[in-house]
N, CA and C atoms of all chains as a GROMACS GRO file, in nm:
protein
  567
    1UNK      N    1   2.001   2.025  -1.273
    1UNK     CA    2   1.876   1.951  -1.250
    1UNK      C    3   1.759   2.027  -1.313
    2UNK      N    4   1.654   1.950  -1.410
    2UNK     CA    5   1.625   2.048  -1.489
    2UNK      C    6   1.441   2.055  -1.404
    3UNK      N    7   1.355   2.131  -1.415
    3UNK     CA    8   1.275   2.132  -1.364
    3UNK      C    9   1.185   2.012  -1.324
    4UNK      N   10   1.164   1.911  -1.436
    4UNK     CA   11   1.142   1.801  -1.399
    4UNK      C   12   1.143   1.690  -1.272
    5UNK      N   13   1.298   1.719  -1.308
    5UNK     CA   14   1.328   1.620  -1.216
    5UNK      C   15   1.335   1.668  -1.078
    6UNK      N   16   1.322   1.814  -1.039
    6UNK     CA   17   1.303   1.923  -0.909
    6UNK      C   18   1.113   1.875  -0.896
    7UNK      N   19   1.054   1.845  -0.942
    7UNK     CA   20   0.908   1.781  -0.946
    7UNK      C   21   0.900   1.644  -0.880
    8UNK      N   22   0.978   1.553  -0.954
    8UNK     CA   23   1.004   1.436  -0.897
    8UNK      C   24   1.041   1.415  -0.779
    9UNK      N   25   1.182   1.506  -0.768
    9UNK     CA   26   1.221   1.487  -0.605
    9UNK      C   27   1.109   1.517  -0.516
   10UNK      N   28   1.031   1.586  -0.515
   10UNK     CA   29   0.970   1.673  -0.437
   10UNK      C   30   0.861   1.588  -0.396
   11UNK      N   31   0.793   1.534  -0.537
   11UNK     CA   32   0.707   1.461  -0.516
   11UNK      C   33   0.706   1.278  -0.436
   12UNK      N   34   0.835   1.217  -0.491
   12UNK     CA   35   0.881   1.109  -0.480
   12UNK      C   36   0.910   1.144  -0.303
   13UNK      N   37   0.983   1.272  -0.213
   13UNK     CA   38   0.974   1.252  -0.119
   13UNK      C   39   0.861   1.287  -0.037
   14UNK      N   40   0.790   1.348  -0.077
   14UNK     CA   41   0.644   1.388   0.020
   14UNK      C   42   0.568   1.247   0.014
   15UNK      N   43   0.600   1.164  -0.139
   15UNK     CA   44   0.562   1.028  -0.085
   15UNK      C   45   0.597   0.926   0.022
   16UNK      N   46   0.704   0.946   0.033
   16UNK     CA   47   0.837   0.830   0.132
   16UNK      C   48   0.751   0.896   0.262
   17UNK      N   49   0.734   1.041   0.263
   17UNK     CA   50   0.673   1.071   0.380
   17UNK      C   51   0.518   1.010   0.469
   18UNK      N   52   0.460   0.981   0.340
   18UNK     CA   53   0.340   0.966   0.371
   18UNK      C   54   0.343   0.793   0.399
   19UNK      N   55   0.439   0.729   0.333
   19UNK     CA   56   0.475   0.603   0.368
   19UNK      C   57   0.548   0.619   0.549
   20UNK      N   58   0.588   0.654   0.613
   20UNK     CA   59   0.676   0.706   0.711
   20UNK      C   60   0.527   0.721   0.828
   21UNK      N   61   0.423   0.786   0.763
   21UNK     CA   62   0.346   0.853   0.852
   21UNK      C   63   0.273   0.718   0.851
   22UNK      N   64   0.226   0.646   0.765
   22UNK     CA   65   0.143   0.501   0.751
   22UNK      C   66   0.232   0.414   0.860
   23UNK      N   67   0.342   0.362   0.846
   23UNK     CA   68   0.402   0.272   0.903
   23UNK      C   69   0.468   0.337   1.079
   24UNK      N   70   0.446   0.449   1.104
   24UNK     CA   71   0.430   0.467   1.211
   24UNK      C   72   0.293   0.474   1.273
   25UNK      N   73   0.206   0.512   1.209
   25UNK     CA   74   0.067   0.497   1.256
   25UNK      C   75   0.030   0.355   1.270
   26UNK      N   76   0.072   0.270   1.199
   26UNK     CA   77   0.042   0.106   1.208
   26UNK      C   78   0.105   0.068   1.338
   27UNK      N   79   0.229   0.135   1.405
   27UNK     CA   80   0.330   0.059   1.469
   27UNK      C   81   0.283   0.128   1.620
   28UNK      N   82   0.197   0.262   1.610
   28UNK     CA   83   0.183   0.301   1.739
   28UNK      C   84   0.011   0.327   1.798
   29UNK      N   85  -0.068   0.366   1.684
   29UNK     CA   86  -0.210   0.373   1.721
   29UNK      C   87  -0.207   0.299   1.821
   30UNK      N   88  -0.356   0.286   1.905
   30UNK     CA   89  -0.396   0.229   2.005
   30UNK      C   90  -0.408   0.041   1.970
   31UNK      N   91  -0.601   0.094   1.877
   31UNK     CA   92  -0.656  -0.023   1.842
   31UNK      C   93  -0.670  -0.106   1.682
   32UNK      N   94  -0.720  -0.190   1.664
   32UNK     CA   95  -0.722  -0.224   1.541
   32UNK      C   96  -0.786  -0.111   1.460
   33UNK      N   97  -0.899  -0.055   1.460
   33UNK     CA   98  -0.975   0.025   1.363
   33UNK      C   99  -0.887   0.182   1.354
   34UNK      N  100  -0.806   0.213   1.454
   34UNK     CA  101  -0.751   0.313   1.412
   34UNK      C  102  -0.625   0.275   1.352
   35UNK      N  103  -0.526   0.140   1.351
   35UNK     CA  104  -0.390   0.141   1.282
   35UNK      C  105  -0.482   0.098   1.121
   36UNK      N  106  -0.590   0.061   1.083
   36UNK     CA  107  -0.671   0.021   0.979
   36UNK      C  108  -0.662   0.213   0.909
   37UNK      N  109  -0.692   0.274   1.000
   37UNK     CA  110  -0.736   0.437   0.926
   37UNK      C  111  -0.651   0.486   0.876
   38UNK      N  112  -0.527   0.439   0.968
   38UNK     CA  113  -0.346   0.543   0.927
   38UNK      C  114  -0.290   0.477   0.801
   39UNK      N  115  -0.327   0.300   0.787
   39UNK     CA  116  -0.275   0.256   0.694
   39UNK      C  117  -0.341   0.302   0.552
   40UNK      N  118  -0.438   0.263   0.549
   40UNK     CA  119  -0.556   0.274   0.402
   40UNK      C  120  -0.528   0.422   0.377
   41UNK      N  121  -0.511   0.514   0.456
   41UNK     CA  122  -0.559   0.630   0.431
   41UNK      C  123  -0.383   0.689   0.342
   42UNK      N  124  -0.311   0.671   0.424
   42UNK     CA  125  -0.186   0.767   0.419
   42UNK      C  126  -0.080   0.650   0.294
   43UNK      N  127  -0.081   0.514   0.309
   43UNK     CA  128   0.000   0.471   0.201
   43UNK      C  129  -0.055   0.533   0.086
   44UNK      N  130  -0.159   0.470   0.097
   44UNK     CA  131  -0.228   0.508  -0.095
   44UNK      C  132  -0.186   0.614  -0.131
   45UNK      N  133  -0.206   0.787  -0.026
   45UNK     CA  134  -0.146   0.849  -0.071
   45UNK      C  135  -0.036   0.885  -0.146
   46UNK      N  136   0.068   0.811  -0.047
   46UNK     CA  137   0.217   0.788  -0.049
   46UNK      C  138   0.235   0.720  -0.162
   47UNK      N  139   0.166   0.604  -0.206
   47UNK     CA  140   0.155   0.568  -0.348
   47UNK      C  141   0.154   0.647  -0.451
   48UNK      N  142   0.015   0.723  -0.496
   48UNK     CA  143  -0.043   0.798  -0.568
   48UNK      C  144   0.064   0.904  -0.564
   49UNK      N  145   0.168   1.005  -0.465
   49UNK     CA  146   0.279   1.087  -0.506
   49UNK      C  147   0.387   1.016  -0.556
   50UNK      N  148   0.433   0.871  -0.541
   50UNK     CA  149   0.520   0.826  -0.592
   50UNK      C  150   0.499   0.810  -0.733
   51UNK      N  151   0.398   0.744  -0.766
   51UNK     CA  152   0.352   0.759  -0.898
   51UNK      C  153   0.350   0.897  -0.982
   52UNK      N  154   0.306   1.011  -0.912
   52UNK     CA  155   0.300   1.155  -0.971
   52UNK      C  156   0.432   1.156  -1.010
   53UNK      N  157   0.524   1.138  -0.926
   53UNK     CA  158   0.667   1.191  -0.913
   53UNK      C  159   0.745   1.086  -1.084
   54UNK      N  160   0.677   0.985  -1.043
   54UNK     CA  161   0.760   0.909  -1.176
   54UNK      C  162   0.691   0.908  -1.297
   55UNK      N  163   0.575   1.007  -1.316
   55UNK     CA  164   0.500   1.068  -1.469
   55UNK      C  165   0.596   1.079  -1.580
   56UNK      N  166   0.673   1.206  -1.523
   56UNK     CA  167   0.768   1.280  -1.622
   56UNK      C  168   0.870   1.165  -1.658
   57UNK      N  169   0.878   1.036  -1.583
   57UNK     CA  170   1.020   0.928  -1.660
   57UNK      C  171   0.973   0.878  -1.720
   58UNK      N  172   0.780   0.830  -1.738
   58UNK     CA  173   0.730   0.750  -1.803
   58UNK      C  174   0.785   0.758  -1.978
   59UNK      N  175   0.852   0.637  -2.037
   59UNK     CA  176   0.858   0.632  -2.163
   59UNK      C  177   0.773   0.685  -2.250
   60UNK      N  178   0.611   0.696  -2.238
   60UNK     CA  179   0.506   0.730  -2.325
   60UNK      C  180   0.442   0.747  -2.255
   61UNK      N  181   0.327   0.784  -2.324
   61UNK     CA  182   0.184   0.836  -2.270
   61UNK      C  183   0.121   0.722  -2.202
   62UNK      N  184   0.120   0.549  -2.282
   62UNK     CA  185   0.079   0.440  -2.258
   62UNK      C  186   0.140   0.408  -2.155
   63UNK      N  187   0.264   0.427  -2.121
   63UNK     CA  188   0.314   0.385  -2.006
   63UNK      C  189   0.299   0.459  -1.887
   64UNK      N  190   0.280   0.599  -1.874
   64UNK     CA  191   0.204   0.705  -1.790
   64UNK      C  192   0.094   0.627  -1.738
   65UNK      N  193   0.006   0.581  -1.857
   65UNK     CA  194  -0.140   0.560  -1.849
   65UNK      C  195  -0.142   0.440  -1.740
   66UNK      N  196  -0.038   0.306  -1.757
   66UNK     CA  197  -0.044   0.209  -1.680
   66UNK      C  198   0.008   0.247  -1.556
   67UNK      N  199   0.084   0.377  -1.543
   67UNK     CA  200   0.144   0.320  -1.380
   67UNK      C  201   0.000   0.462  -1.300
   68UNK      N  202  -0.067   0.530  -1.367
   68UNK     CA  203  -0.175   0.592  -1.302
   68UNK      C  204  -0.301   0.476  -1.290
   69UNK      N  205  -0.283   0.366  -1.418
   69UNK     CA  206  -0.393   0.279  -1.384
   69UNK      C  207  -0.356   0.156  -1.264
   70UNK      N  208  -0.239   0.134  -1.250
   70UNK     CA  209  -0.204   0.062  -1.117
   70UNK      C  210  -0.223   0.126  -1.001
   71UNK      N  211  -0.213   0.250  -0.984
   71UNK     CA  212  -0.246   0.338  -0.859
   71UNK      C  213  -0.449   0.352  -0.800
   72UNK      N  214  -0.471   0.380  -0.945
   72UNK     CA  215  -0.632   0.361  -0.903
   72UNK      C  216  -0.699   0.195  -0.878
   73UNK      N  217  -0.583   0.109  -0.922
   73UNK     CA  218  -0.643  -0.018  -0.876
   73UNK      C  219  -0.638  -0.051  -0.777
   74UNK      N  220  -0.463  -0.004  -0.650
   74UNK     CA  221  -0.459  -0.018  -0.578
   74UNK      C  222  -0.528   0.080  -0.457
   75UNK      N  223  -0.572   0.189  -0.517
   75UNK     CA  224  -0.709   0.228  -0.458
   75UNK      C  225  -0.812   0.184  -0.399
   76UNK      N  226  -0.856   0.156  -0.572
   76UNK     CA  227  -1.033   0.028  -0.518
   76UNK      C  228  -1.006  -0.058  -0.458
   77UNK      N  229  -0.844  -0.122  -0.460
   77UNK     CA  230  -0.832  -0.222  -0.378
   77UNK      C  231  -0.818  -0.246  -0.237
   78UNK      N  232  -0.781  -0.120  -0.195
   78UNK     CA  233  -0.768  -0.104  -0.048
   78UNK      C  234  -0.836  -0.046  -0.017
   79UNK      N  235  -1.001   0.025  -0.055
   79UNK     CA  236  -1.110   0.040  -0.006
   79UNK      C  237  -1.219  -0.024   0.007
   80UNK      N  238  -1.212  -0.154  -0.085
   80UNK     CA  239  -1.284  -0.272  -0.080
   80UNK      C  240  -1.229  -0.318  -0.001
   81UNK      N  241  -1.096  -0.348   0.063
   81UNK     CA  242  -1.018  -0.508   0.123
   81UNK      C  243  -1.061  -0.387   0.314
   82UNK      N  244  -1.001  -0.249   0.292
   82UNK     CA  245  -1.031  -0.214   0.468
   82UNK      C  246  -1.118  -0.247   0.506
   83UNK      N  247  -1.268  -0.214   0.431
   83UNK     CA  248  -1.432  -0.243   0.506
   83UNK      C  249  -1.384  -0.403   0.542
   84UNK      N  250  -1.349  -0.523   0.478
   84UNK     CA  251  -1.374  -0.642   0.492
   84UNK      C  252  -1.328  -0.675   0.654
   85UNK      N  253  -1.126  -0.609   0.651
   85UNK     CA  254  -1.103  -0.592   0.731
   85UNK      C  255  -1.109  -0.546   0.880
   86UNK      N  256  -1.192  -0.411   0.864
   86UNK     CA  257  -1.291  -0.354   0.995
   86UNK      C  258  -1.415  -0.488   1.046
   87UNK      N  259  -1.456  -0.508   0.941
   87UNK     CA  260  -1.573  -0.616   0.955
   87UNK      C  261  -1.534  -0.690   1.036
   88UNK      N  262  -1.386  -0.787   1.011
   88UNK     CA  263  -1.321  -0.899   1.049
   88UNK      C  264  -1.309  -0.865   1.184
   89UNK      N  265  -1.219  -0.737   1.202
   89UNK     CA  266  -1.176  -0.679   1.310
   89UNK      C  267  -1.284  -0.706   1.377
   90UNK      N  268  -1.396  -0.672   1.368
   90UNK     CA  269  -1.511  -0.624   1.457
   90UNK      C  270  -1.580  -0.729   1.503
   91UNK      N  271  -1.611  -0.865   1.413
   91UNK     CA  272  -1.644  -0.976   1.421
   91UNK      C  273  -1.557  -1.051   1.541
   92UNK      N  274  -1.384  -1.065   1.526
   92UNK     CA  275  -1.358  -1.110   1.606
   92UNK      C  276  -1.320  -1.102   1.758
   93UNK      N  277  -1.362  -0.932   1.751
   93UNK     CA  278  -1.397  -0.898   1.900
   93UNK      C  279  -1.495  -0.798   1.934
   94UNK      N  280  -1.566  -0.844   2.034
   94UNK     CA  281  -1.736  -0.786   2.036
   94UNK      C  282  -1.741  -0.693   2.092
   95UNK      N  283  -1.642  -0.626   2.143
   95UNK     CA  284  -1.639  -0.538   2.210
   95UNK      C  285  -1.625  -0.375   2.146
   96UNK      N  286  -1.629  -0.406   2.040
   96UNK     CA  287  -1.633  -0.297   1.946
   96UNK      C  288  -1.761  -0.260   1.882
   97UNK      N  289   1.957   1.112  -1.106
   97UNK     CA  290   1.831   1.091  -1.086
   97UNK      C  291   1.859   0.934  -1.003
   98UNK      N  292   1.911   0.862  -1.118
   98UNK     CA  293   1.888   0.714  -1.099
   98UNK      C  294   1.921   0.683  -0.895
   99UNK      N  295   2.043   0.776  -0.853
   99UNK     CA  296   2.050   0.743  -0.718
   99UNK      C  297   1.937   0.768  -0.638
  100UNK      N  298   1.862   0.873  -0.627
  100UNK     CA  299   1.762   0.929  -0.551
  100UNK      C  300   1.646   0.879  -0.569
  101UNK      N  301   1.644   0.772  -0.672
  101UNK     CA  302   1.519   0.711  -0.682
  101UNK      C  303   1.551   0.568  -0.625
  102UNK      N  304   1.633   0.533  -0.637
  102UNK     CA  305   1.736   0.401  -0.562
  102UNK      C  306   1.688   0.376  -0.436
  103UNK      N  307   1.762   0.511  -0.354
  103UNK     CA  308   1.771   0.543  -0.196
  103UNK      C  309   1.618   0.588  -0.142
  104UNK      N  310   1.528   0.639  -0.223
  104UNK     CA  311   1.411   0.629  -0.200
  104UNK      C  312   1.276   0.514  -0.208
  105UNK      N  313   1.321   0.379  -0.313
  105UNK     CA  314   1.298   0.238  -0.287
  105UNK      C  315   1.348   0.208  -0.177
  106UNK      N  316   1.475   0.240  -0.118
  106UNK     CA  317   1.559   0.149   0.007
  106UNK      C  318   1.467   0.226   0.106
  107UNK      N  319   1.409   0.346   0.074
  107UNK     CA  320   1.357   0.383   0.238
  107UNK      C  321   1.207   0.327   0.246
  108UNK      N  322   1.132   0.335   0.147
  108UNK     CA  323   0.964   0.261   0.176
  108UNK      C  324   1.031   0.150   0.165
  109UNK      N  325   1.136   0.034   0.154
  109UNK     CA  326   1.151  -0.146   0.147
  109UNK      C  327   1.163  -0.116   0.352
  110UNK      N  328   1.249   0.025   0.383
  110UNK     CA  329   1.299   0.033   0.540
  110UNK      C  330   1.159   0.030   0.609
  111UNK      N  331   1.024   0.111   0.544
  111UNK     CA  332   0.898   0.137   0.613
  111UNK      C  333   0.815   0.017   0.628
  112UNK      N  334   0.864  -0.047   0.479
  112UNK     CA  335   0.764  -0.167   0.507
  112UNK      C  336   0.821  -0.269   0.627
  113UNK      N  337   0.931  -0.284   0.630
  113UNK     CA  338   1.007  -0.390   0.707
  113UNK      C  339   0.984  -0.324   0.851
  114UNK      N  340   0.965  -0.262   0.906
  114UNK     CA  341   0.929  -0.224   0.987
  114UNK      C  342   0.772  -0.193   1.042
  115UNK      N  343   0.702  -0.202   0.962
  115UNK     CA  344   0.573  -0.233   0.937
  115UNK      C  345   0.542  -0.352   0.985
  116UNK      N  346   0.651  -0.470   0.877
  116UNK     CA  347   0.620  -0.612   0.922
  116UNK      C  348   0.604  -0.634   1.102
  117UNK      N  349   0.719  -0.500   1.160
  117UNK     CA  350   0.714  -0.573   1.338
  117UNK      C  351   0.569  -0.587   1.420
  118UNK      N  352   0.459  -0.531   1.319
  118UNK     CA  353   0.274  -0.551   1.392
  118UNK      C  354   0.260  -0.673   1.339
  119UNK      N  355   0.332  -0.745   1.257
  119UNK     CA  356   0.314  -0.916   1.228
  119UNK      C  357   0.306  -0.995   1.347
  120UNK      N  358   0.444  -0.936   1.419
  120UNK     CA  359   0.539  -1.026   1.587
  120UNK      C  360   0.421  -0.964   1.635
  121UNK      N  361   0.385  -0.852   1.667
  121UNK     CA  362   0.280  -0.794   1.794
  121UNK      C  363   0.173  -0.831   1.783
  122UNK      N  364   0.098  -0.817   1.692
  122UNK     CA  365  -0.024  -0.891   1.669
  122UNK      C  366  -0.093  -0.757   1.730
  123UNK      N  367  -0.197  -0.782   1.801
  123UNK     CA  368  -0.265  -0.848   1.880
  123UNK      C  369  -0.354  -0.952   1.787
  124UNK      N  370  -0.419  -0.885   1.704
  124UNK     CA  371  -0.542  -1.009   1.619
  124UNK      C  372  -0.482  -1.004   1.534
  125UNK      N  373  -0.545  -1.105   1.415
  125UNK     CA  374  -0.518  -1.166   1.297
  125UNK      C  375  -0.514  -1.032   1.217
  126UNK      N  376  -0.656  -0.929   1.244
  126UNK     CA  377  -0.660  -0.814   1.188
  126UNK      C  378  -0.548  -0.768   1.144
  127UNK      N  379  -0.491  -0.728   1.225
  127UNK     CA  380  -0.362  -0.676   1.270
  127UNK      C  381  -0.280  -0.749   1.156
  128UNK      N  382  -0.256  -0.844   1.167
  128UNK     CA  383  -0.134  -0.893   1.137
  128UNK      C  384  -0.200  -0.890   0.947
  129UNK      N  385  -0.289  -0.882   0.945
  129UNK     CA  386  -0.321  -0.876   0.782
  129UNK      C  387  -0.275  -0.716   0.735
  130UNK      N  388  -0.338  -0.630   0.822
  130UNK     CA  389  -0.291  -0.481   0.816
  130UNK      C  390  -0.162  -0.431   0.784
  131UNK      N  391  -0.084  -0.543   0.787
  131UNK     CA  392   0.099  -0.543   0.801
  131UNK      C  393   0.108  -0.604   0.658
  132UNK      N  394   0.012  -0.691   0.596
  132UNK     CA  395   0.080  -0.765   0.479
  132UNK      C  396   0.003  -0.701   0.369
  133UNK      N  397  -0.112  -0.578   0.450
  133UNK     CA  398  -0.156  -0.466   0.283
  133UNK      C  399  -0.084  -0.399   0.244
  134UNK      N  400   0.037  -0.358   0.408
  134UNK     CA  401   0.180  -0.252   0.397
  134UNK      C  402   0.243  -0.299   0.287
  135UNK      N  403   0.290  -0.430   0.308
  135UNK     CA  404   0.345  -0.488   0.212
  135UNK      C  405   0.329  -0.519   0.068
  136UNK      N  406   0.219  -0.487   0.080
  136UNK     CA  407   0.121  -0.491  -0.103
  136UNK      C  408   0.140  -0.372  -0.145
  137UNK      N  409   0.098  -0.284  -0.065
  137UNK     CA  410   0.134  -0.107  -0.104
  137UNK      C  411   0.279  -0.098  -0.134
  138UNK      N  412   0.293  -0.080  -0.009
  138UNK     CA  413   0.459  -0.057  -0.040
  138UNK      C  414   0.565  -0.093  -0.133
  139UNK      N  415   0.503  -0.232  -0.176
  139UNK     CA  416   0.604  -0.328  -0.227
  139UNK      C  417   0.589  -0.246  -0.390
  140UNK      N  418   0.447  -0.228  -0.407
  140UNK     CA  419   0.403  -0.168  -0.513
  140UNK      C  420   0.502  -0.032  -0.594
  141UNK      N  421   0.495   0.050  -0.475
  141UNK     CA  422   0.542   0.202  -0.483
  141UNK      C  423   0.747   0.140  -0.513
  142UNK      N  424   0.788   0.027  -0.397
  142UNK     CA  425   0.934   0.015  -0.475
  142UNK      C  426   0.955  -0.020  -0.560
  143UNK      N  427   0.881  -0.125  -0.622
  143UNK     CA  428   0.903  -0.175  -0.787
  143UNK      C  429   0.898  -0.057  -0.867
  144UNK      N  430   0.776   0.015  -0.889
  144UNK     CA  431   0.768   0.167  -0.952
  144UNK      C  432   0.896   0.200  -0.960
  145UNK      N  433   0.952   0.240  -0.811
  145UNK     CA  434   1.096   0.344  -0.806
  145UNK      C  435   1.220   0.277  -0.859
  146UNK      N  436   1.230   0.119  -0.838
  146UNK     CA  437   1.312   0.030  -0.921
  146UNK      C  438   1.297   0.075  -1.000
  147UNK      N  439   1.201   0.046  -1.109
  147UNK     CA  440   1.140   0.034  -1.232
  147UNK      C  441   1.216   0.169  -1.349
  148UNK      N  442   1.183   0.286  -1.270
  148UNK     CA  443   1.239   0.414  -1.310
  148UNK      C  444   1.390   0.415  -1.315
  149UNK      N  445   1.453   0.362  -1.160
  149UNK     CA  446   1.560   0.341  -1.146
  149UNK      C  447   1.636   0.344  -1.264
  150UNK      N  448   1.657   0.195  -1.304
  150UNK     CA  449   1.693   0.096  -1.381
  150UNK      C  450   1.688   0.090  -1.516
  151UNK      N  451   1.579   0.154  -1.509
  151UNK     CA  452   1.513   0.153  -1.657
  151UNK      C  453   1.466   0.016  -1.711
  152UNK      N  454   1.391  -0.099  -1.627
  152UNK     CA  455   1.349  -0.176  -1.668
  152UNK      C  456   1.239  -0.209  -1.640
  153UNK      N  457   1.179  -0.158  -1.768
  153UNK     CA  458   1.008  -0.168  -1.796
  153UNK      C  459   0.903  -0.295  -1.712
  154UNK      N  460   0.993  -0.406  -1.703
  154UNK     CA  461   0.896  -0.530  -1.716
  154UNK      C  462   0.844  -0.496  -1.561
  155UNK      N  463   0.939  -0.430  -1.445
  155UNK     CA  464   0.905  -0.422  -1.310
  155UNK      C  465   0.709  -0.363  -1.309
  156UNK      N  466   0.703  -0.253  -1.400
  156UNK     CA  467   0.557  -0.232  -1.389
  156UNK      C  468   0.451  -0.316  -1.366
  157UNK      N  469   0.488  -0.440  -1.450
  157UNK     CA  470   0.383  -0.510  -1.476
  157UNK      C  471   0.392  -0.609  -1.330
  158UNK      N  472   0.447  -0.632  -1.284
  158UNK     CA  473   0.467  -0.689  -1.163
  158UNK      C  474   0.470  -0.613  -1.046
  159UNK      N  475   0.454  -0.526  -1.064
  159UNK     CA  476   0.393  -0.382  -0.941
  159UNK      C  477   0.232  -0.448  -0.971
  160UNK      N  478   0.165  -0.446  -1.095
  160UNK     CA  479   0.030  -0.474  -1.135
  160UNK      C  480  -0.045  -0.576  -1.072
  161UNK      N  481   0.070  -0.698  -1.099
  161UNK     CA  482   0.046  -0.850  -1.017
  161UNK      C  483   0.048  -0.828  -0.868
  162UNK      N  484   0.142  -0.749  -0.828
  162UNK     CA  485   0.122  -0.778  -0.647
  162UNK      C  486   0.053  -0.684  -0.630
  163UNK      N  487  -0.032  -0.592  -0.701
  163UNK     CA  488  -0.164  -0.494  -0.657
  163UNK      C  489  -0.235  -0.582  -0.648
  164UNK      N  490  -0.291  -0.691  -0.743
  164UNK     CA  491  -0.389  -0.776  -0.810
  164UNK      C  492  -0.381  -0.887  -0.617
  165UNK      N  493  -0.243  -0.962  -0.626
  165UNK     CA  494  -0.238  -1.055  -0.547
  165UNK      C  495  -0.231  -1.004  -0.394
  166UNK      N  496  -0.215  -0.831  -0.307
  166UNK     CA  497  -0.252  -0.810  -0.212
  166UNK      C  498  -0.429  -0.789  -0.245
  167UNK      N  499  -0.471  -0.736  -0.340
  167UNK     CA  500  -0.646  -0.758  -0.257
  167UNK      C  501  -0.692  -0.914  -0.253
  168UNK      N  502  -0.653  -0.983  -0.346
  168UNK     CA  503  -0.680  -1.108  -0.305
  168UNK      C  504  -0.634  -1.201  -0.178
  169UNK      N  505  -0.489  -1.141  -0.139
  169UNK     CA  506  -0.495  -1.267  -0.023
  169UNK      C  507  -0.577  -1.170   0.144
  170UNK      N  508  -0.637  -1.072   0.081
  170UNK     CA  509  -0.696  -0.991   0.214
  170UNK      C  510  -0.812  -1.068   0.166
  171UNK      N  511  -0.892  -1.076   0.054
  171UNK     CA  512  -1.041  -1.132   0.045
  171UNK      C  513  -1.023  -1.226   0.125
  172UNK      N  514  -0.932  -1.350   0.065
  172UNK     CA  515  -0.935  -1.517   0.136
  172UNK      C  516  -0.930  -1.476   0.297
  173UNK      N  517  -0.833  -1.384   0.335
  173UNK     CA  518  -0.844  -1.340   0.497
  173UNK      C  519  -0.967  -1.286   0.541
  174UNK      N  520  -1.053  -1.206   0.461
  174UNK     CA  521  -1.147  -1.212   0.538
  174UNK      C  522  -1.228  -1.365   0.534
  175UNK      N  523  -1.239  -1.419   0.404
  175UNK     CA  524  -1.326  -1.514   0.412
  175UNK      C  525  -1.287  -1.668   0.503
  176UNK      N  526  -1.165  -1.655   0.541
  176UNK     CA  527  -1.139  -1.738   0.633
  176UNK      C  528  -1.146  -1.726   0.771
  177UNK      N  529  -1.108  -1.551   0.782
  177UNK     CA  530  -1.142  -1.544   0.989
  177UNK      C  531  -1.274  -1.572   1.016
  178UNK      N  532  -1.387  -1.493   0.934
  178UNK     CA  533  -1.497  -1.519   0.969
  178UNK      C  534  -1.588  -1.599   0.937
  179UNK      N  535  -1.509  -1.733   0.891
  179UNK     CA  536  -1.556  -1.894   0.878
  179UNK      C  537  -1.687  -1.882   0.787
  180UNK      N  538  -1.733  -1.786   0.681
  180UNK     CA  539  -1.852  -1.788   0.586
  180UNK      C  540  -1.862  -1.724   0.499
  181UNK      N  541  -1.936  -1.738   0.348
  181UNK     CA  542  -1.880  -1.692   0.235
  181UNK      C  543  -1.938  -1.570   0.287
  182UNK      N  544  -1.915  -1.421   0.257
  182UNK     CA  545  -1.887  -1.333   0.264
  182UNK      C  546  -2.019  -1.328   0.217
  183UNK      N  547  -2.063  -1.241   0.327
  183UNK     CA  548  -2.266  -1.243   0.346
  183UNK      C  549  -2.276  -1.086   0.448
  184UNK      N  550  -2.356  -0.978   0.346
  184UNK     CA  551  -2.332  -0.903   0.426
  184UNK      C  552  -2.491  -0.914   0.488
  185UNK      N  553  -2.561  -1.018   0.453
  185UNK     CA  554  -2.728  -1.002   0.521
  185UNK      C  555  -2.684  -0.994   0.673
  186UNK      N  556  -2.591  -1.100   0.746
  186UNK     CA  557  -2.594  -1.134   0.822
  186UNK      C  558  -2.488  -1.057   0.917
  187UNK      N  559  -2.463  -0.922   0.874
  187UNK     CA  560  -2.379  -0.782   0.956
  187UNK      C  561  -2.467  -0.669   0.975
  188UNK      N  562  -2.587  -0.709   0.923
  188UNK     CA  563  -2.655  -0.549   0.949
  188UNK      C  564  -2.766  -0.613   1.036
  189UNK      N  565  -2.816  -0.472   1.092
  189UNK     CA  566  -2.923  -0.470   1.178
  189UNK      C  567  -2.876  -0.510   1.344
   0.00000   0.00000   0.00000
């Protein structure tokens, strides 16, 4: 196994982990605004190492380039879509 | 390689599916949208690990599309729970 791919593993599982830590935080937090914090916060991560981990298979540089530019989209995307979500959350019960 | 990237799609497809069970629980709609960003993420990160898998390129671009199509069906969710085009005059103060 040549160093590479000792990168990948490593990285590809500290991701699965951070996926693990998201989907238990969704399944046990209390309230809405905290299973909102475990999710946004810890997938993306878990994303962003899965992606690290699969750099070194990328065919080219261009293809590197697209799966780091899918990771920062799904970034902005789940920091724009949580606020909406907290909002929603918050809107539909006043008690927050 | 190709196995460990396999068995590591099968375990985030295991996180998300288990994710889905705050769909059944609910309590709010919130909630249950919170379960289908899992599914946008997640779904994202297994195509990737397919993708490598397999060695078939086209999966990227469709990791791209369901990035694209989870922020959009969260917009329409917000703009549908809270019955108005998306106005932040009327959240502050």
């Amino acid at each position: 196994m040549s160093l590479l791919d000792l990168f990948t593993v490593i990285a590809v599982c500290a991701g699965a982990f951070f996926f693990l830590a998201g989907t238990v935080g969704l399944l046990r937090f209390p309230d809405a605004l905290t299973r909102l914090h475990a999710l946004t916060k810890a997938d993306n991560l878990g994303l962003g190492l899965v992606v690290l981990g699969l750099l070194p298979h990328a065919d080219s540089v261009l293809g590197g380039l697209k799966l780091v530019a899918i990771w920062l989209l799904a970034l902005l995307a789940s920091g724009a879509v949580s606020q909406l979500i907290a909002r929603a959350a918050r809107r539909t019960d006043p008690r927050r | 390689m190709a196995e460990f990237l396999l068995g590591a799609a099968g375990f985030v497809l295991l996180m998300v599916a288990l994710g889905l069970l705050r769909i059944l629980r609910g309590p709010g709609d919130a909630d249950r949208m919170m379960a289908a960003q899992l599914l946008g993420t997640g779904g994202i990160a297994m195509l990737l690990l397919v993708g490598a898998a397999t060695g078939v390129g086209s999966t990227v671009d469709v990791a791209l599309t369901l990035a694209l199509l989870a922020a959009f069906a969260s917009v329409a969710f917000f703009k549908s729970a809270t019955g108005a085009p998306a106005d932040d005059a009327a959240d502050r103060g």
